[in-house]
Structures are given as structure tokens and as C-alpha cells.
MIDOSE-1310 file (N, C-alpha, C; in nm, 2 decimals, decimal comma, always signed):
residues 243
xxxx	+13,85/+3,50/+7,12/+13,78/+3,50/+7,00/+13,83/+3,61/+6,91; +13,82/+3,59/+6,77/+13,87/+3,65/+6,69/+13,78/+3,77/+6,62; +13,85/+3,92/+6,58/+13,77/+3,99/+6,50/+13,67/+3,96/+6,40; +13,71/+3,88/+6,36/+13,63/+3,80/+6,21/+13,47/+3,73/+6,30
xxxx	+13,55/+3,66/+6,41/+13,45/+3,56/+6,47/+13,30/+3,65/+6,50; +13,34/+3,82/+6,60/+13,25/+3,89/+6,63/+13,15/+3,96/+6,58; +13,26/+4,01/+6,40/+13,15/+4,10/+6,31/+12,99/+4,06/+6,28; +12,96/+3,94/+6,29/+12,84/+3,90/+6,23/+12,73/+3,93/+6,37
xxxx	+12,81/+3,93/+6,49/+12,69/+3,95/+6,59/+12,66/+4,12/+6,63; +12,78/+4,20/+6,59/+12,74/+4,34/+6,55/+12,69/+4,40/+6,45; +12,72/+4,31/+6,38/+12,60/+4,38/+6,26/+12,48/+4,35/+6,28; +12,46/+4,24/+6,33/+12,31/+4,18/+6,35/+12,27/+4,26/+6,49
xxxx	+12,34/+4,32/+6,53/+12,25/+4,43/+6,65/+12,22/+4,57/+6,60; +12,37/+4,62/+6,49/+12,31/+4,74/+6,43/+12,19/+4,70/+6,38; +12,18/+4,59/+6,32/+12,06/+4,59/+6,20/+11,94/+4,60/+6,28; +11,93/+4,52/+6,42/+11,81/+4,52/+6,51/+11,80/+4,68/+6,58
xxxx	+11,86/+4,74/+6,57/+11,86/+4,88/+6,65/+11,78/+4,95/+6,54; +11,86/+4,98/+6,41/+11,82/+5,01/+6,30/+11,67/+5,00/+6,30; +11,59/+4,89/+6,27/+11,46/+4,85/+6,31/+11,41/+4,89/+6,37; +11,45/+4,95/+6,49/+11,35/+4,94/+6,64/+11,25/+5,08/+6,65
xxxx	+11,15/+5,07/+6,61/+11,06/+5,24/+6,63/+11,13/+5,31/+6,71; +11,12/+5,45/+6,65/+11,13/+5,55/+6,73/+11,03/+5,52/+6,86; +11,08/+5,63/+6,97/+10,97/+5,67/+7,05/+10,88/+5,78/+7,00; +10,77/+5,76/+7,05/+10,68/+5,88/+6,96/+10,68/+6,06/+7,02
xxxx	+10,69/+6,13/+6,92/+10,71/+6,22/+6,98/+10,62/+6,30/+7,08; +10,68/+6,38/+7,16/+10,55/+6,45/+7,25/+10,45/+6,55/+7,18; +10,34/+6,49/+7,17/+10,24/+6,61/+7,15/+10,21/+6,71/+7,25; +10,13/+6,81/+7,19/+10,12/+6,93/+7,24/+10,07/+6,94/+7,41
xxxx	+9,92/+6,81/+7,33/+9,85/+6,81/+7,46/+9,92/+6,72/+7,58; +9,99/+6,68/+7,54/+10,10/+6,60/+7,68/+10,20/+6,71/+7,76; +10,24/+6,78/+7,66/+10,35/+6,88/+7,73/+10,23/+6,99/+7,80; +10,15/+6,99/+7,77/+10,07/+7,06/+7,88/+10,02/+6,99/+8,00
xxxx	+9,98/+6,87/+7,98/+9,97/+6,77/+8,11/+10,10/+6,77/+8,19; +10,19/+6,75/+8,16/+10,30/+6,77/+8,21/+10,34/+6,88/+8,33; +10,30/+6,97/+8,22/+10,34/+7,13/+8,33/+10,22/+7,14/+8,40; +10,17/+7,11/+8,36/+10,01/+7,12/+8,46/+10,07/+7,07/+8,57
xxxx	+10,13/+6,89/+8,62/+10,11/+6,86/+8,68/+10,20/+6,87/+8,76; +10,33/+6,94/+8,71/+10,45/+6,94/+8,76/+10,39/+7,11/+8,84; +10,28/+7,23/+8,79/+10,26/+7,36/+8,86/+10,19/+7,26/+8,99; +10,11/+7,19/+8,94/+10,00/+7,14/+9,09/+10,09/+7,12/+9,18
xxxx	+10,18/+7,02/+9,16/+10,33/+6,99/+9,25/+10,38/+7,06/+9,34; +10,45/+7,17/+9,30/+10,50/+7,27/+9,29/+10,37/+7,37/+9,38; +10,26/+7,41/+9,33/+10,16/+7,43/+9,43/+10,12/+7,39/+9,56; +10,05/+7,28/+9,57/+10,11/+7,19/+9,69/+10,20/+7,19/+9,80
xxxx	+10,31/+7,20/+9,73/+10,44/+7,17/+9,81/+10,45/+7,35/+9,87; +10,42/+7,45/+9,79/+10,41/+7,58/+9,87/+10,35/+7,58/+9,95; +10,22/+7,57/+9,90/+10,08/+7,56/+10,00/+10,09/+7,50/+10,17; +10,17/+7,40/+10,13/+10,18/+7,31/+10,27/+10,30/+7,37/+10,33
xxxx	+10,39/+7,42/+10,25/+10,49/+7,54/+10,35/+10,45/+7,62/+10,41; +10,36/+7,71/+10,32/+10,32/+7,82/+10,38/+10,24/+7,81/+10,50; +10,16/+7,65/+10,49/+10,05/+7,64/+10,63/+10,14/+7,61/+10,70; +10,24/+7,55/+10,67/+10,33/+7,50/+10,83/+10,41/+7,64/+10,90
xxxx	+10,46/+7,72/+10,81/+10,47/+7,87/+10,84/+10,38/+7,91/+10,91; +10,31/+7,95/+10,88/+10,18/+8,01/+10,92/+10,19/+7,96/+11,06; +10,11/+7,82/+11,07/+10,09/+7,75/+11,23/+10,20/+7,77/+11,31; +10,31/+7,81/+11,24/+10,45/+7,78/+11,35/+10,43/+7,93/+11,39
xxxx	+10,43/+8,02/+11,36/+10,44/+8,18/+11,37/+10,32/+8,28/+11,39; +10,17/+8,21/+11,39/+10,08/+8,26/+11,42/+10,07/+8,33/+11,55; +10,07/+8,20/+11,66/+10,09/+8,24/+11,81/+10,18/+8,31/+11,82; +10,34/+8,34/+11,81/+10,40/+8,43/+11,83/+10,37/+8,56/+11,84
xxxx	+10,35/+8,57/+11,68/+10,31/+8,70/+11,60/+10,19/+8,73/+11,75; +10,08/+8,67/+11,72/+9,98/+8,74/+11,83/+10,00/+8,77/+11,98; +10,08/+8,71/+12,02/+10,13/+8,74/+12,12/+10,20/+8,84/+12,14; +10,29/+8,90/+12,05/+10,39/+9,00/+12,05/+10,30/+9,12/+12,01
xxxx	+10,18/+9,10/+11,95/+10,13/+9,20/+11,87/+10,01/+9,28/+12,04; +9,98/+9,15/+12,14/+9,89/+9,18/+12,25/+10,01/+9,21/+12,34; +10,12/+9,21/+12,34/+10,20/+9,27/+12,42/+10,24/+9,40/+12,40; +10,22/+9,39/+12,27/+10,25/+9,59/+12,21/+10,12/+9,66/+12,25
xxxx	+10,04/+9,59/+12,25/+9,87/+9,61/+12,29/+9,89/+9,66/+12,41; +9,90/+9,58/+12,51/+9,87/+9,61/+12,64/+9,98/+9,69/+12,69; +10,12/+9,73/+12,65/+10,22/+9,81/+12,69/+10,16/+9,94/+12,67; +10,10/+9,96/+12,56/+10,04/+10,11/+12,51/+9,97/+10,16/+12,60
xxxx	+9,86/+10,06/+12,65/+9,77/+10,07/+12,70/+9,82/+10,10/+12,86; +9,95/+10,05/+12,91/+9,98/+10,09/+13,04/+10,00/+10,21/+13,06; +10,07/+10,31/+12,91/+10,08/+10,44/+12,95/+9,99/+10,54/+12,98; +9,84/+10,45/+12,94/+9,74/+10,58/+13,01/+9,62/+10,49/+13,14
xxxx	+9,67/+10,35/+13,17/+9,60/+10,29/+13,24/+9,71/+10,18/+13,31; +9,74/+10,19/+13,42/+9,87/+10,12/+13,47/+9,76/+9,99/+13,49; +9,86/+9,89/+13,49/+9,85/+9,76/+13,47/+9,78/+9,69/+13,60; +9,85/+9,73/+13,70/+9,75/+9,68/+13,83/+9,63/+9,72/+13,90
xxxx	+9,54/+9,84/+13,77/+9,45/+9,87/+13,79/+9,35/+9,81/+13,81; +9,39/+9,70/+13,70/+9,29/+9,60/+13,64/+9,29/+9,48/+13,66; +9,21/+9,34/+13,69/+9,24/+9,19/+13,66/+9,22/+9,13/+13,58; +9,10/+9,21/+13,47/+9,01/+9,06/+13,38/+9,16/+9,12/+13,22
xxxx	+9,06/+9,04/+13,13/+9,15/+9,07/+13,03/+9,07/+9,15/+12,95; +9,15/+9,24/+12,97/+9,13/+9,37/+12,86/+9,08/+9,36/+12,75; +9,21/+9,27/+12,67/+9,19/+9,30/+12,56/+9,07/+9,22/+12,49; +9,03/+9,09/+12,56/+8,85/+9,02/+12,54/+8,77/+9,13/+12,58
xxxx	+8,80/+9,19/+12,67/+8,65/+9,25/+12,71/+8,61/+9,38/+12,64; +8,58/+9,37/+12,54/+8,59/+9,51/+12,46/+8,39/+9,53/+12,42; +8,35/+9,65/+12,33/+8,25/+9,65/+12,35/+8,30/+9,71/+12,10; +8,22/+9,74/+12,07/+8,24/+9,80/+11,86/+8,13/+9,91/+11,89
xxxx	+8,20/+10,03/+11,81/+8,15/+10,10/+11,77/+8,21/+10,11/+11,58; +8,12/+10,12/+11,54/+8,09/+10,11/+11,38/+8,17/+10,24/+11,33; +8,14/+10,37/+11,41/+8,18/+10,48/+11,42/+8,10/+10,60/+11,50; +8,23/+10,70/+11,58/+8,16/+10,80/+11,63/+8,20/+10,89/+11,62
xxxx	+8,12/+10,98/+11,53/+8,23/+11,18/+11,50/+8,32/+11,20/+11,55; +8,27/+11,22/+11,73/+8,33/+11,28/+11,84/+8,49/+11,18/+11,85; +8,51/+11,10/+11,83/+8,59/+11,01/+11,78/+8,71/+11,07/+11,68; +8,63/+11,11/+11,59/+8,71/+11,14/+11,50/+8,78/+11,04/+11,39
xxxx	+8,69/+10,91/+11,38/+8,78/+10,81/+11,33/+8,70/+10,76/+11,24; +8,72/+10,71/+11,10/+8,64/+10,70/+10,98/+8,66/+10,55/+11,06; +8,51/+10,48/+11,06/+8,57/+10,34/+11,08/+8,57/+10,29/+11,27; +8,54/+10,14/+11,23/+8,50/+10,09/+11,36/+8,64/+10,11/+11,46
xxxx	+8,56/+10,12/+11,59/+8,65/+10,17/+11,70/+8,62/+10,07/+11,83; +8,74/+10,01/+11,84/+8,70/+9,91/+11,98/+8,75/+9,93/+12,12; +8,64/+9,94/+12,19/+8,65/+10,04/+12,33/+8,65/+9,87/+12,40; +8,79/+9,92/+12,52/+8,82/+9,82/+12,58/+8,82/+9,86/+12,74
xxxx	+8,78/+9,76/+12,84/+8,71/+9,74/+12,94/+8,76/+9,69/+13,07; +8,81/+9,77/+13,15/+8,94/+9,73/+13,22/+8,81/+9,68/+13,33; +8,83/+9,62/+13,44/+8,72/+9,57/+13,57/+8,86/+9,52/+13,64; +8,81/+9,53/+13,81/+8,89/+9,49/+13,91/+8,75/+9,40/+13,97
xxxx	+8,81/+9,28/+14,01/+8,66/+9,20/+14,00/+8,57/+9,24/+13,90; +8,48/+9,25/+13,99/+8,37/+9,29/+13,90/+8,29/+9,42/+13,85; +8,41/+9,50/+13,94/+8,41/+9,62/+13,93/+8,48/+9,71/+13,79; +8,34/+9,82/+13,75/+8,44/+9,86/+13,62/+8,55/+9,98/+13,68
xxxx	+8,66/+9,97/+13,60/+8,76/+10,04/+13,63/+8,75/+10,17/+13,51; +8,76/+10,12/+13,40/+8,81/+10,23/+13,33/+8,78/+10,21/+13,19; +8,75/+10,27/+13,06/+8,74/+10,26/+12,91/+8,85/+10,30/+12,83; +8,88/+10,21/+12,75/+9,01/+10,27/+12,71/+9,00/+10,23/+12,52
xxxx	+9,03/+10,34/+12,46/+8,96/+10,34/+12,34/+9,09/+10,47/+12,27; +9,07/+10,42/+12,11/+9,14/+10,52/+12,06/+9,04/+10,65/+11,96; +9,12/+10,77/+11,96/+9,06/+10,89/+11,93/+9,12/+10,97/+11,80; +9,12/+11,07/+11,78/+9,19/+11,13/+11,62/+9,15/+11,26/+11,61
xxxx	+9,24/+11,35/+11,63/+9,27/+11,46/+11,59/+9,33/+11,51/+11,45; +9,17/+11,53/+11,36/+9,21/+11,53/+11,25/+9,30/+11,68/+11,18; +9,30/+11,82/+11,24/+9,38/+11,90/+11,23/+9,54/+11,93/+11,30; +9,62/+11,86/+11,33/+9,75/+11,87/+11,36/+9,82/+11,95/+11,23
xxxx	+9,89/+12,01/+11,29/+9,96/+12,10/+11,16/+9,99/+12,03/+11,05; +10,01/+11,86/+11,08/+10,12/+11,79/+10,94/+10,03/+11,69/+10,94; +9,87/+11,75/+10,94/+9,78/+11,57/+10,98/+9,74/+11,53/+11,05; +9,65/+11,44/+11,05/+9,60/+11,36/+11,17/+9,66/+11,32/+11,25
xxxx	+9,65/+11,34/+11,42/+9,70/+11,28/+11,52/+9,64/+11,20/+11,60; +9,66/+11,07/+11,61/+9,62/+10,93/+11,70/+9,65/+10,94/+11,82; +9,51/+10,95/+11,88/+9,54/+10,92/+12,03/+9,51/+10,77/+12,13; +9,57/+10,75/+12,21/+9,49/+10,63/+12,28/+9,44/+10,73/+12,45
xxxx	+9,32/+10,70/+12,47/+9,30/+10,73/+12,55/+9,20/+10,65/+12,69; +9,23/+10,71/+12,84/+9,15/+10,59/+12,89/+9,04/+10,70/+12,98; +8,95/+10,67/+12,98/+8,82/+10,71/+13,08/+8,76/+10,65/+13,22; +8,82/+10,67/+13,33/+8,80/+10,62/+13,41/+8,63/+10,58/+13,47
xxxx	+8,64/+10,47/+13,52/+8,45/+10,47/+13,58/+8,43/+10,57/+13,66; +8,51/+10,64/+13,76/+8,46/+10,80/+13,83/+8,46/+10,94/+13,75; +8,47/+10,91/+13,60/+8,47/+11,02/+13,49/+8,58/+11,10/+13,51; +8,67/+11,09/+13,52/+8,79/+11,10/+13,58/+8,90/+11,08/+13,45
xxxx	+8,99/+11,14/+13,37/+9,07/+11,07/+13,27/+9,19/+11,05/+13,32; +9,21/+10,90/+13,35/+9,34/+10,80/+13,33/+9,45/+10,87/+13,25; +9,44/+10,94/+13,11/+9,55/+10,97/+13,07/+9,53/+10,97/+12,91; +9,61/+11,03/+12,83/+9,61/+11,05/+12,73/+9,77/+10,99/+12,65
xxxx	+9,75/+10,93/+12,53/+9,89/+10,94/+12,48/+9,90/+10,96/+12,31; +10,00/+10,98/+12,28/+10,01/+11,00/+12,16/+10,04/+10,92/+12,05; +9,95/+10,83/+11,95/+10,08/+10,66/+11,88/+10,10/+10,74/+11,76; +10,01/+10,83/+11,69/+10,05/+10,84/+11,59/+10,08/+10,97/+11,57
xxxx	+10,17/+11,07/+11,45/+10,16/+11,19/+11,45/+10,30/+11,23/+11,34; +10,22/+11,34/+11,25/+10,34/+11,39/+11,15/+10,38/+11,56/+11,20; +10,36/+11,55/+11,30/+10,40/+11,72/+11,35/+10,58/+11,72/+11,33; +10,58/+11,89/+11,29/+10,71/+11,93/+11,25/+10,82/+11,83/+11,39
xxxx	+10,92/+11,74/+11,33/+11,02/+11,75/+11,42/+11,03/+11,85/+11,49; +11,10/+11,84/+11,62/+11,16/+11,95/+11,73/+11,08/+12,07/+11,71; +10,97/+12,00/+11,75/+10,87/+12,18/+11,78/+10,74/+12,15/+11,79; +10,64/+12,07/+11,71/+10,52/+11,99/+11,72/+10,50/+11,90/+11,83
xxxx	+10,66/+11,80/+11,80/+10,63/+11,69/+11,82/+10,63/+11,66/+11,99; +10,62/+11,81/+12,07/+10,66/+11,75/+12,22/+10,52/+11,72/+12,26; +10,44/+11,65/+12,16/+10,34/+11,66/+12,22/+10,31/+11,46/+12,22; +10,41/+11,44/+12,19/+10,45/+11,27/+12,21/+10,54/+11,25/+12,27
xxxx	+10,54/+11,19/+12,43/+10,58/+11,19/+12,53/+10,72/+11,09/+12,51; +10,75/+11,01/+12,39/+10,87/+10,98/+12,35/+10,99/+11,08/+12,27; +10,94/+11,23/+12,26/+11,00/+11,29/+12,25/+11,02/+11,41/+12,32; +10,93/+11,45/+12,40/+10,96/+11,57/+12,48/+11,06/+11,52/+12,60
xxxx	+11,16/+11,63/+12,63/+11,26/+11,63/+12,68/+11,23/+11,69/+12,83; +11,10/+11,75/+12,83/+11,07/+11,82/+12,94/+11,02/+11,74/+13,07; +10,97/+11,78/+13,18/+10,93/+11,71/+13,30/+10,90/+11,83/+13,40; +10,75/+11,80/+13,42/+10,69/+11,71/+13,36/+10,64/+11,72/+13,22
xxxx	+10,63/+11,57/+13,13/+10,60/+11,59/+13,00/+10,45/+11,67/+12,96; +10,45/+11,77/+12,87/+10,32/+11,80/+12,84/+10,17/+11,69/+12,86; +10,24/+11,58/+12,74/+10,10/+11,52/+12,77/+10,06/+11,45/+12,94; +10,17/+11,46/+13,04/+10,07/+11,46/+13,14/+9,99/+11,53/+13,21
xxxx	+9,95/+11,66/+13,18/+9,88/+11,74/+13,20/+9,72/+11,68/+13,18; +9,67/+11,56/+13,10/+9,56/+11,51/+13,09/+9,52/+11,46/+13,24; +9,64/+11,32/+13,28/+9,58/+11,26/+13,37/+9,48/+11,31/+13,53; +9,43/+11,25/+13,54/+9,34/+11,29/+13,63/+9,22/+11,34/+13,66
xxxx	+9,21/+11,48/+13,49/+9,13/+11,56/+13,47/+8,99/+11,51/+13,47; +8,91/+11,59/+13,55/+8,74/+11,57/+13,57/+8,69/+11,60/+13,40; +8,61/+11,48/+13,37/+8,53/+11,53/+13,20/+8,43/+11,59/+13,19; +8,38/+11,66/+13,31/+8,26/+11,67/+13,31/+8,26/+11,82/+13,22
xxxx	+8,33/+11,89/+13,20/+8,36/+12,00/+13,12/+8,43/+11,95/+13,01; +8,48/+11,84/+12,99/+8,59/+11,81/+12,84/+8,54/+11,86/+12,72; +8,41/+11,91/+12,74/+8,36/+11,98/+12,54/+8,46/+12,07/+12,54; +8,44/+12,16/+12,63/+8,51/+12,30/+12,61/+8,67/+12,29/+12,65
xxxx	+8,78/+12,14/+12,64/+8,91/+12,18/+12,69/+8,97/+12,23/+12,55; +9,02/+12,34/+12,60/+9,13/+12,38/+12,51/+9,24/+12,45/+12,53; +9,35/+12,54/+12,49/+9,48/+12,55/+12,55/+9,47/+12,71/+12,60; +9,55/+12,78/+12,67/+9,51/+12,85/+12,78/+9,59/+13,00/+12,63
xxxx	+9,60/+12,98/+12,53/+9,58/+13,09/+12,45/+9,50/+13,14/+12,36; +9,37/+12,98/+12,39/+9,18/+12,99/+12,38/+9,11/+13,03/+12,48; +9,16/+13,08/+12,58/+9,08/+13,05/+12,72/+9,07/+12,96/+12,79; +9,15/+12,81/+12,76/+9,13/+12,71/+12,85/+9,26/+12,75/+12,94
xxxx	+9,28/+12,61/+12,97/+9,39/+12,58/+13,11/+9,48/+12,47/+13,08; +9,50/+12,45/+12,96/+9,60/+12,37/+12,90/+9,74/+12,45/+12,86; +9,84/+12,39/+12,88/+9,94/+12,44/+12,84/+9,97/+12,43/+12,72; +10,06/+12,53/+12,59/+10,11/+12,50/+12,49/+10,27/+12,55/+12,50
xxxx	+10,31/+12,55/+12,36/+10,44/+12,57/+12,33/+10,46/+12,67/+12,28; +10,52/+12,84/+12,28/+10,48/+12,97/+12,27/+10,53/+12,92/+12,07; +10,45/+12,91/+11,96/+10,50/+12,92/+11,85/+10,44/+12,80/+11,78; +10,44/+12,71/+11,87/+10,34/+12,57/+11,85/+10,24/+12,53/+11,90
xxxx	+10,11/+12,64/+11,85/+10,01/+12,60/+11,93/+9,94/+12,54/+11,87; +9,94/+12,48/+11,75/+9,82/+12,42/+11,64/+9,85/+12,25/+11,71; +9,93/+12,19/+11,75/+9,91/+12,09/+11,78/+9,88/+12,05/+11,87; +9,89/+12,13/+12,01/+9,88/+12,10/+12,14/+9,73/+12,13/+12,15
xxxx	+9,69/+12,25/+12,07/+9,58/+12,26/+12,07/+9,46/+12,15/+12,00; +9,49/+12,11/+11,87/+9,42/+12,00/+11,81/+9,40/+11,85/+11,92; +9,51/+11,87/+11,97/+9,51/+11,74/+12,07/+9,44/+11,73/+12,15; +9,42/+11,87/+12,27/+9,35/+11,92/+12,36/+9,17/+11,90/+12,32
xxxx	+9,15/+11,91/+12,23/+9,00/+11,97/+12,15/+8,98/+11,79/+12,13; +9,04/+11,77/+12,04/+8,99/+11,61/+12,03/+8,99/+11,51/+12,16; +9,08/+11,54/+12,25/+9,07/+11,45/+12,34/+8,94/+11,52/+12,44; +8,89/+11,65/+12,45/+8,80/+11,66/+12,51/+8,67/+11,66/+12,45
xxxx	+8,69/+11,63/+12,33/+8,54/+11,59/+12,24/+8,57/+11,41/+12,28; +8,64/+11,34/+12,29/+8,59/+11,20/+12,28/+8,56/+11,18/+12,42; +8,64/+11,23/+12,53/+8,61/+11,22/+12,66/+8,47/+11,27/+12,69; +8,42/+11,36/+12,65/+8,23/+11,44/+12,61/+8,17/+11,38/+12,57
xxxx	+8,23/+11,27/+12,49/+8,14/+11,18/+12,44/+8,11/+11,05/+12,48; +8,23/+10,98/+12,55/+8,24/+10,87/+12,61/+8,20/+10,86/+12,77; +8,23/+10,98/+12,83/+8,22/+10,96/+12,99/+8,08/+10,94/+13,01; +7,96/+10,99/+12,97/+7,83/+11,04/+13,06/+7,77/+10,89/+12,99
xxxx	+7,80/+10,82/+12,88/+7,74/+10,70/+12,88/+7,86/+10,57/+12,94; +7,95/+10,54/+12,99/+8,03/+10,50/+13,09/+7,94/+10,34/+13,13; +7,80/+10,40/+13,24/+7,77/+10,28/+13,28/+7,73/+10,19/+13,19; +7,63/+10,27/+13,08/+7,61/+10,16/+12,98/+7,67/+10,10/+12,89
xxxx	+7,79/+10,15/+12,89/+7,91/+10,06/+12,81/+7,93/+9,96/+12,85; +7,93/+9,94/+13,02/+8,03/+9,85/+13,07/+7,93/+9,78/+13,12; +7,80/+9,84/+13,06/+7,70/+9,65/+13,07/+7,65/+9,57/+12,96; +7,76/+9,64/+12,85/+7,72/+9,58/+12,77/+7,79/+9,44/+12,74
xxxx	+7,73/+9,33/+12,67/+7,78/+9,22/+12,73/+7,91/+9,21/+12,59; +7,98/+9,15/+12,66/+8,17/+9,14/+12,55/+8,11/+9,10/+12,41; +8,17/+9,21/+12,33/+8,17/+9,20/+12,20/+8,04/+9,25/+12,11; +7,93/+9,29/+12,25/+7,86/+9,33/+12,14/+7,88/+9,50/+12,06
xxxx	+7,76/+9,54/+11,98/+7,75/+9,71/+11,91/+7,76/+9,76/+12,01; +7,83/+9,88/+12,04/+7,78/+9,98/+12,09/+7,69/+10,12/+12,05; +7,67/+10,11/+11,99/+7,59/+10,24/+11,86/+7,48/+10,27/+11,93; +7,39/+10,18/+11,98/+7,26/+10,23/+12,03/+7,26/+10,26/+12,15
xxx	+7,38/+10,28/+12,21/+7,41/+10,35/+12,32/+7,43/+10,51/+12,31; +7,45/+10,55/+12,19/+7,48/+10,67/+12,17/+7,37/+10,76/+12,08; +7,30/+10,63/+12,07/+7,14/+10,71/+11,97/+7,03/+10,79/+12,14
């Protein structure tokens, strides 16, 4: 077919194109429906990552978190002391001075059968040379202390700090000087350049001492109510045990 033959059916399509409405332009209120529905989208589609996240990594996470739990807990209460689970059998306190801790404190409940074994709870020694020092500590049912240890603490590098048994180089380490000790005297423990029978470091006594003092104020405070802790039933206050 010839050039001549085609022209009249291209013009007649310009001409129809020519003609044909625009499309209308976007108003305002559309470009915001738009993004609206493209953020919901977009929302959604995180939301449901993040829950599938979440469910995939929850269990882990808590598991690793009751493993760091109960490792802690073996350095002042060995593991085959006990059978039930610890870390369910706990009793709240809201708060106790002798404690030393702004804030609820959950005292946990070791039993062999049905026998109680031991209380194991954390404490705070708020004068440490560089700060508050965290202790975890356990109370045996014969009033007796299981042991003492140290999680938290800003004492001077190489010279405070041998009082966290991941750093002292010594042996035996200072902080085992706790285990065993009878509480029935723990108001008055303090380090043997106060008159007590604790050991310190000739130059570093502010911390050995602070540690000494708090852990025999919470031990003072915890031992002599013992039985009624450990009848209290899982999870309830403990507060009116101490009123």
C-alpha cells in the first residue's frame, strides 16, 4: 500500500487522539489518600515483621537471659543444692532499707524436696569509693551464708576492684571469706581495721569495707525472718513480713 493510500487514516487518528480528554488531574485530597494508604501498607508489613521477630527470638532471648540467671546464682549457691526451680519460686519485696535498693527486690527460693534450702536475693552497697556496689547474695535455711558475690561495681581498677572475684588474682579470693559465716551477728560485720574479722586491702579499705557492712545489714535483715519467707506462697508481697 501506498504513502498517499495511508495519510488519511493517520490523520484521522491524530485528529481522534487530539479529541480525547485529558485524564483529570490529582487532587490534593487523593494524594493524601494515597500516602495514607501506601504508610498503612508499609505499617502492616513492619508490624507483622516485627511480630514474627519477636516470636522467633523471644524464647531464646529468655532462655539465655535464665541461664545468665542461674549461672550467677551458682557462685553463691551451688546448683545441686537445690531441685525445684528457683527462678518460679520467688517471694517481692516492694522495698527494704537494709537492702539498700530503691525499688522492688525478688528474693528467690531454693528447696530440696520440700525442704527449704536457702534465699537468694540481691543487695547494694551504696558507699563504694566510685558508687554503688551490687551484690547477689544467698542465706542459707540454717542462717548460715551460702556466699556473697559481686555483679556490679565502679571501684578504682587494680586496687578496689579485688573485691569482684573476676578480678582478684589472689587465692583464696577475698570475697570468699563470706561463705559459711553464721548471721546471727551480721549487724555488726565489718573489716578487722573497725574491729571486725574481715579482711581488707592495706590502702583499700573503703570498699571491702562498704561491702562487708551491706552484706551484713541485708543478711540482719533477712535471716531471723527465713521461715516465714519460705511459707510464703510463690509470688506473693513479702512486706508484711517485715512489719
Amino acid at each position: 500500500m501506498s504513502d498517499e493510500a495511508q495519510t488519511p487514516v493517520v490523520d484521522e487518528a491524530l485528529a481522534a487522539a487530539e479529541l480525547a480528554p485529558e485524564p483529570p488531574a490529582p487532587t490534593a485530597a487523593g494524594s493524601a489518600m494515597r500516602s495514607a494508604a501506601l504508610l498503612a501498607v508499609f505499617t502492616l508489613a513492619f508490624t507483622a515483621l516485627m511480630a514474627l521477630t519477636h516470636d522467633a527470638t523471644e524464647a531464646p532471648i529468655q532462655a539465655s537471659v535464665e541461664a545468665r540467671r542461674l549461672e550467677l546464682i551458682g557462685q553463691v549457691l551451688p546448683r545441686a543444692d537445690y531441685d525445684n526451680a528457683l527462678l518460679e519460686d520467688t517471694v517481692q519485696l516492694s522495698a527494704l532499707p537494709a537492702l539498700g535498693i530503691d525499688g522492688p527486690v525478688t528474693l528467690h527460693r531454693a528447696r530440696r524436696g520440700s525442704e527449704p534450702v536457702a534465699l537468694v536475693f540481691e543487695a547494694q552497697a551504696p558507699d563504694g569509693y566510685s558508687g554503688a556496689i551490687r551484690l547477689l547474695m544467698a542465706v542459707r535455711a540454717d542462717g548460715t551464708l551460702g556466699g556473697v558475690r559481686v555483679v556490679a561495681h565502679k571501684e578504682t581498677p587494680g586496687l578496689g576492684d579485688y573485691i569482684d572475684p573476676a578480678k582478684d588474682r589472689a587465692s583464696p579470693k577475698w570475697i570468699s571469706q563470706f561463705a559459711g559465716r553464721d548471721t546471727a551477728q551480721a549487724a555488726s560485720w565489718t573489716v578487722r581495721k573497725d574491729g571486725g574479722d574481715f579482711d581488707y586491702m592495706t590502702g583499700a579499705t573503703i570498699s571491702p569495707r562498704a561491702v562487708v557492712r551491706a552484706a551484713g545489714r541485708a543478711a540482719a535483715a533477712i535471716a531471723p525472718v527465713r521461715d516465714a519467707l519460705f511459707a510464703l506462697p510463690a509470688g506473693a508481697a513479702a512486706d508484711k513480713v517485715f512489719e
